[in-house]
Each structure stands twice: as C-alpha cells, then as structure tokens.
C-alpha positions as CSV (number, residue, x, y, z in Angstrom):
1,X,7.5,17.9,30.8
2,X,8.8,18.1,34.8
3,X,7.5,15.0,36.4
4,X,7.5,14.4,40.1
5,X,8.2,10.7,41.6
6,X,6.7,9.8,45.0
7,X,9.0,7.6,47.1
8,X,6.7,4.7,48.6
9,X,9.1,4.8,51.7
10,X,8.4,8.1,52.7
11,X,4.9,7.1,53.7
12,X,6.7,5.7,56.6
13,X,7.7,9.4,58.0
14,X,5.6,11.3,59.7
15,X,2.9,13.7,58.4
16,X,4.8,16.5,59.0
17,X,7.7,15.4,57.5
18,X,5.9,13.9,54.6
19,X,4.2,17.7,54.1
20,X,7.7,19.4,54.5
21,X,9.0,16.4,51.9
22,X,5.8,17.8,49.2
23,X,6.4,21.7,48.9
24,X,6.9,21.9,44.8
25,X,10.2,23.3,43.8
26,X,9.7,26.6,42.5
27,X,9.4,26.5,38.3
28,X,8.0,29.2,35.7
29,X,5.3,27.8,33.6
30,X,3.7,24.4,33.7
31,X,6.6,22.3,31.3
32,X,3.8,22.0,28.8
33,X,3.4,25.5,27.0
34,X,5.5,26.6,24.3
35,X,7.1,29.9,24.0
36,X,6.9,31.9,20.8
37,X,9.0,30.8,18.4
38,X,10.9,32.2,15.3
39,X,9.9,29.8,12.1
40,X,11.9,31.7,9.8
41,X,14.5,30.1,6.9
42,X,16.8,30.4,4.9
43,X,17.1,29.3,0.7
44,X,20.4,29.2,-0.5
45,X,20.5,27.8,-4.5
46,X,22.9,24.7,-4.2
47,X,22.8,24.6,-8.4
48,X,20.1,24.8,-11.3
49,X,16.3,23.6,-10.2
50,X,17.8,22.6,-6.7
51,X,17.8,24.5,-3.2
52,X,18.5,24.0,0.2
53,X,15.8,25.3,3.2
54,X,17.3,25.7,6.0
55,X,15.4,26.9,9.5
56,X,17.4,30.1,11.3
57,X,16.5,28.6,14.9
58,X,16.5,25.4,16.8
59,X,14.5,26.0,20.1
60,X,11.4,23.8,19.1
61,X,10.7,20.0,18.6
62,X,10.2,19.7,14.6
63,X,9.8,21.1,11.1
64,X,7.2,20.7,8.7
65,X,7.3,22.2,5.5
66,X,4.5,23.1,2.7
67,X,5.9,22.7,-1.2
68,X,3.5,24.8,-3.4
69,X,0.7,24.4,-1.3
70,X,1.2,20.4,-1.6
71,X,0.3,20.0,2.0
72,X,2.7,20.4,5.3
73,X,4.6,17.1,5.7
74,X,7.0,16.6,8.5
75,X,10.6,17.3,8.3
76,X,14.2,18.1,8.9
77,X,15.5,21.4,10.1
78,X,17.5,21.5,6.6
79,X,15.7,20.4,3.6
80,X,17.1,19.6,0.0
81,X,14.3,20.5,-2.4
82,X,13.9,19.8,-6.4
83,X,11.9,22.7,-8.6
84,X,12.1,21.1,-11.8
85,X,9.6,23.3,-13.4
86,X,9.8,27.0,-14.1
87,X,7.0,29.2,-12.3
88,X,7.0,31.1,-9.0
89,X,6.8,28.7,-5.8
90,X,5.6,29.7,-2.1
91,X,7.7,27.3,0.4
92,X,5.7,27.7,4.0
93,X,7.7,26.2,7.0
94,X,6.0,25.6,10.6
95,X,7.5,25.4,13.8
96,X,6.1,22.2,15.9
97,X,6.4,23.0,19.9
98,X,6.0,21.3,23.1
99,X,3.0,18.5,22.8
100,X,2.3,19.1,19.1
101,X,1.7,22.8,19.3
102,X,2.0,24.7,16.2
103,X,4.8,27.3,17.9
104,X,5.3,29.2,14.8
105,X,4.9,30.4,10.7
106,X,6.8,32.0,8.1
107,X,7.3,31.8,4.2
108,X,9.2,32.6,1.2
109,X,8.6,32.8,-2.4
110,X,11.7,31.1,-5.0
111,X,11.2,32.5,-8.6
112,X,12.4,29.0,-11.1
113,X,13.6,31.1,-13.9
114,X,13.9,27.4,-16.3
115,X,12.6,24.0,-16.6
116,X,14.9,21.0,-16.0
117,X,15.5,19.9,-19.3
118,X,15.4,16.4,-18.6
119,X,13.1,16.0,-15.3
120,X,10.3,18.3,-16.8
121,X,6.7,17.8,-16.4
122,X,5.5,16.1,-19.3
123,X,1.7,16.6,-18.5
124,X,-0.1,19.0,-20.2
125,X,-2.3,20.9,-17.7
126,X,-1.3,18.8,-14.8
127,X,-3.0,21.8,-13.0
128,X,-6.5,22.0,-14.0
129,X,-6.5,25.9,-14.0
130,X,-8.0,27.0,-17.0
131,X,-10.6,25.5,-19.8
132,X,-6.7,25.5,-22.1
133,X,-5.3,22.8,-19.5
134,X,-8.6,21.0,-19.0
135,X,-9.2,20.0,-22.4
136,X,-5.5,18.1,-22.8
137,X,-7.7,15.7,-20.4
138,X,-10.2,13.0,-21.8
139,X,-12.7,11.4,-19.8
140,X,-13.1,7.3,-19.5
141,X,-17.0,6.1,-18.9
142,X,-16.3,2.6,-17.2
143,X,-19.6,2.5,-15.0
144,X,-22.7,3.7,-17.0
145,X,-23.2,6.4,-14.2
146,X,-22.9,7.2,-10.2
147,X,-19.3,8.4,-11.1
148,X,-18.5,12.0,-12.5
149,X,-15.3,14.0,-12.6
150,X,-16.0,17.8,-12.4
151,X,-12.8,20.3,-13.4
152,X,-13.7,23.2,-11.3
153,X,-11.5,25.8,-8.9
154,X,-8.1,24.5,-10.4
155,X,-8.7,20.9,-9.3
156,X,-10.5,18.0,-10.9
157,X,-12.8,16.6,-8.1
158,X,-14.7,12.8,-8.2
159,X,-18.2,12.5,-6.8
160,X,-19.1,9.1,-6.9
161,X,-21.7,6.6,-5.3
162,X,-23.1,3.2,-5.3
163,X,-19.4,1.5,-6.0
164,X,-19.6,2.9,-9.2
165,X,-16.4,4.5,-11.0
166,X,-14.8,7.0,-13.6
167,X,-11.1,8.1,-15.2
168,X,-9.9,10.7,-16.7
169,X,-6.8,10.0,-19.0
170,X,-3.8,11.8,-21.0
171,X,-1.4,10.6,-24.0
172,X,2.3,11.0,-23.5
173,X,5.2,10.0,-25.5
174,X,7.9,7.5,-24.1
175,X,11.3,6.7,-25.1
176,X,12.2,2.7,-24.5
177,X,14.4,1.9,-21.2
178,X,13.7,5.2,-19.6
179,X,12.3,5.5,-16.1
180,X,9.3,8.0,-15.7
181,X,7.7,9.1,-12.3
182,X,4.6,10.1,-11.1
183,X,3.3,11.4,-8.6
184,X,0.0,14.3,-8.4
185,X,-1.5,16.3,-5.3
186,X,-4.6,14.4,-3.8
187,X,-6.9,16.2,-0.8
188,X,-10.5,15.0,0.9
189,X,-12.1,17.3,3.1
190,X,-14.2,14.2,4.6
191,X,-13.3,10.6,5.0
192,X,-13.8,8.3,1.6
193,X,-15.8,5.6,2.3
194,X,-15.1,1.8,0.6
195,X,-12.6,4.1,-2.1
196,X,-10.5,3.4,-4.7
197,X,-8.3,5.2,-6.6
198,X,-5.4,4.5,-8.8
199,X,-3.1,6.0,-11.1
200,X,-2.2,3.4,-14.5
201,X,-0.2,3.7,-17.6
202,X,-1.6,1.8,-20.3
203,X,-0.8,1.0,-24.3
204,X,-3.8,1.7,-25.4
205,X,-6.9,4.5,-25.5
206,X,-9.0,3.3,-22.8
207,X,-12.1,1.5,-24.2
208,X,-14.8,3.2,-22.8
209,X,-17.4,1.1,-20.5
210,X,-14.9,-1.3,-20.0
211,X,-12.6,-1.5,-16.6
212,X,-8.6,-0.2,-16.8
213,X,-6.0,-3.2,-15.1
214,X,-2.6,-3.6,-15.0
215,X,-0.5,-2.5,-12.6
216,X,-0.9,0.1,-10.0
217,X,1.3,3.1,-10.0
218,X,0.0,5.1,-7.2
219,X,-3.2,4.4,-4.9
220,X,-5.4,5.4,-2.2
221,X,-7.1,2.7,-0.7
222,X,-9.2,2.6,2.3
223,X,-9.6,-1.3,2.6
224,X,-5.6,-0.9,2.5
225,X,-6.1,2.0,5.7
226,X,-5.2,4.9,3.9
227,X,-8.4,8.1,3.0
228,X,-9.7,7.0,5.8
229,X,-9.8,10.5,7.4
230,X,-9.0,14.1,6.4
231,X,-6.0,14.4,4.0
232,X,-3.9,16.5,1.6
233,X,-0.6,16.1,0.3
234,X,1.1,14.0,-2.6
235,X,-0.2,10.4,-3.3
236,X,3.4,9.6,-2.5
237,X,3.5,10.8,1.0
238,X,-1.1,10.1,1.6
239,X,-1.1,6.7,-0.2
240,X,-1.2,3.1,0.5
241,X,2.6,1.5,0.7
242,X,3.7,5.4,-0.3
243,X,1.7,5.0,-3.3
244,X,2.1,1.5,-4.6
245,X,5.0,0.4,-6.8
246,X,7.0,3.9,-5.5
247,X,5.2,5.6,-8.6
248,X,7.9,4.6,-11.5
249,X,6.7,3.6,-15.0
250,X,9.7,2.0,-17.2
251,X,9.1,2.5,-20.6
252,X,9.1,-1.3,-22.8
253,X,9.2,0.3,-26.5
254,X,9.5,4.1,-28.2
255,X,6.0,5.3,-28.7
256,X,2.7,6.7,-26.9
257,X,1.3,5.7,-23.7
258,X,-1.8,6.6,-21.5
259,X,-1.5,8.1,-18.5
260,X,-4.9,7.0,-16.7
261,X,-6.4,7.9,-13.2
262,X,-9.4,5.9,-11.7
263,X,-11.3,6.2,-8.7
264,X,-14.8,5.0,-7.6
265,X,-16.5,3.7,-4.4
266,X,-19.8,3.6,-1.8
267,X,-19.2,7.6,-1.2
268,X,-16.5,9.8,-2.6
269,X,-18.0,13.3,-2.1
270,X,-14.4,15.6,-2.4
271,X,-11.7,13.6,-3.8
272,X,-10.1,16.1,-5.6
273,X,-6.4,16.3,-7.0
274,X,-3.5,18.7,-8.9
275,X,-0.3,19.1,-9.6
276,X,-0.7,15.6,-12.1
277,X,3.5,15.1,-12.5
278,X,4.5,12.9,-15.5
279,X,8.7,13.3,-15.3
280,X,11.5,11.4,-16.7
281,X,14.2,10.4,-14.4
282,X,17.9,11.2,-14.5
C-alpha cells in the first residue's frame, strides 16, 4: 500500500505553495489491487508415501494449500507432505494477493501406488462412502433422543438439540507401548451453538445410555472458542488447543480398543466429518 504523510509544518507556507507541495506523484494502479497471478506447482517424490509441493512463482503474499479436499490451510511456498495411504489424491494450491485477495488457482492429482506399511489407516471406512464402510461403524445411544447421526453423501453428519448427545464407535487392535494418531476431517456449514464434540479411545464397548469419559483426544468446543463460525479442515488444524492432547493414543496392553466419537449440544444442525484416521506412528 503507497501512503502519503502530511508535514504539519508545511501549513505554515502559503496556499499556493502548499497546493504545488500536494500534486500526487504519478503511480499505476491504486497499491491495493492484485495482478493476476500464476498458482501453479510443482511435486517432486522425495521417497515412498512422501512428496515435496513446491509453488513455480513468488510474486504474491501467501500459500494455502487443500490436501484431498481437507480444507485450504495456510502455508509455505514449499510444502513436505505425507500420503500414507494408497488411492488417487487432488492437491489444490491458492495464491493469496494484496489485502487477502485470492490472486490465483491451480491443481494436481498424485497417484499413491502403496500403503505405508507401518503409518496405514487402521480405520475401516474412515470415509463413509458406501453402505460396506458404514456398517464397520456402531452407533452409541447415551441420551434417549434429540441426538442422531445420519451416514449420508460420504460423510456422517450429527443433528442434535436440546443438549442432548450421540457416538458412533469402531474396534481396533493395539500393540502395547506403541503410539497411535488420530486425526478425521470435521466441516459446519453454520455456527454450532453450546457444542461438544470429542474424539475417545476406550477399553471397553460403550455401554449404551450411559456417558463416554476419559480423556479427550481431539475436540471442538465452542465454550473453549473454537465452531463458533463456518469451518472445514482437520480437527487438528479447526479444534480447541489443535485438538486437545495433539491427538496421540499410547497403547497400555496388546489387545482391542474403541475408537469413540461424541458430540451433542443446544443446536448442531451440520456437523458432519470424514477422512476418520486411526495410524500408528514411526
């Protein structure tokens, strides 16, 4: 932005020599409109499951780049990325110009031929896209009603009312003194309203009518600030304290385990989430 400073002496001068002292230098364009901008990148593959982004051009303010449809986040003009599952992944990267101005678009799509073998997702139809993946999920009845989860459009979605709450929960098998993470894809198109929602892993099948504690492994909040207006990205990046506890479940003992997600409140009309990520770490 130019900006022009006034001199509080020059009011001493005469008006004609004030007048002269105000002609505006000349300058093309107002400082505040961005030219069109190239967005495009590069992917190199740096070594199995990982690649580098990298944007071709530098004449704009920031990056922001869009994972599998996981929601643009801000970020650096190179980018380090992880694809530890096989499947075909579109990576979108935006130009940001001159006061926030979205200057530019372009995208790629990187084929993942293999799974890590170690960093895998462990959840079974973590991506609610067919009736095969929906039914590895169980629901949990804690209130008696006001709370519903719906599996429709490749999300599952709670609509709930009247502080009243449900979960939805998956079994997984753990190997003692190994660290798991977890993270999912959460999206409102409206404000929640007096919210919660948490992500658990417990010992035991949820007994239903009765209320899941322990600790909390990832979590929107809007008494904590966070829901509180438009959103979609990973709990990690959209949740309270980047999703409480940074998301890492260490296993205790060699056996099964419950993956459980909660949520419940005064008005939750289009909480929805995807992409449910159950992975051990390295």
């Amino acid at each position: 932005m130019i900006a022009k400073y006034f001199n509080k002496s020059l009011m001493l001068l005469s008006t004609a020599a004030v007048l002269s002292s105000c002609v505006p230098d000349s300058v093309e364009g107002n400082g505040i409109n961005q030219d069109p901008v190239d967005a495009s990148f590069t992917v190199s593959k740096t070594a199995e499951n990982r690649y580098t982004l990298k944007r071709n051009h530098n004449n704009y303010l920031n990056s922001q780049w869009n994972i599998d449809d996981d929601g643009f986040n801000n970020g650096k003009g190179e980018e380090k990325i992880f694809l530890p599952d096989a499947g075909t992944y579109v990576i979108q990267h935006q130009a940001v110009g001159i006061g926030g101005m979205m200057a530019g678009k372009s995208q790629q799509t990187v084929v993942v031929p293999t799974s890590d073998p170690v960093s895998g997702n462990m959840i079974q139809g973590g991506r609610f896209d067919t009736p095969d993946e929906i039914s590895k999920w169980n629901i949990h009845k804690i209130s008696a009603s006001g709370a519903q989860w719906v599996f429709a459009n490749g999300k599952a979605t709670i609509v709930a009312s009247g502080s009243n709450q449900q979960a939805i929960y998956q079994a997984l098998n753990v190997e003692a003194g190994k660290s798991y993470s977890i993270d999912l894809v959460a999206s409102s198109d409206t404000p929640l309203v007096n919210t919660w929602f948490e992500v658990y892993v417990v010992n035991s099948i949820p007994a239903s009518g009765q209320d899941i504690s322990g600790s909390v492994l990832r979590n929107i909040n809007t008494w904590d600030g966070c829901g509180t207006g438009k959103f979609k990205g990973k709990v990690s990046s959209v949740g309270c304290n980047s999703g409480k506890n940074g998301g890492i479940f260490t296993a205790t003992a060699t056996g099964t385990v419950y993956l459980v997600i909660k949520c419940g409140g005064q008005t939750v009309n289009s909480l929805s989430i995807d992409k449910v990520e159950f992975r051990r770490m390295q």
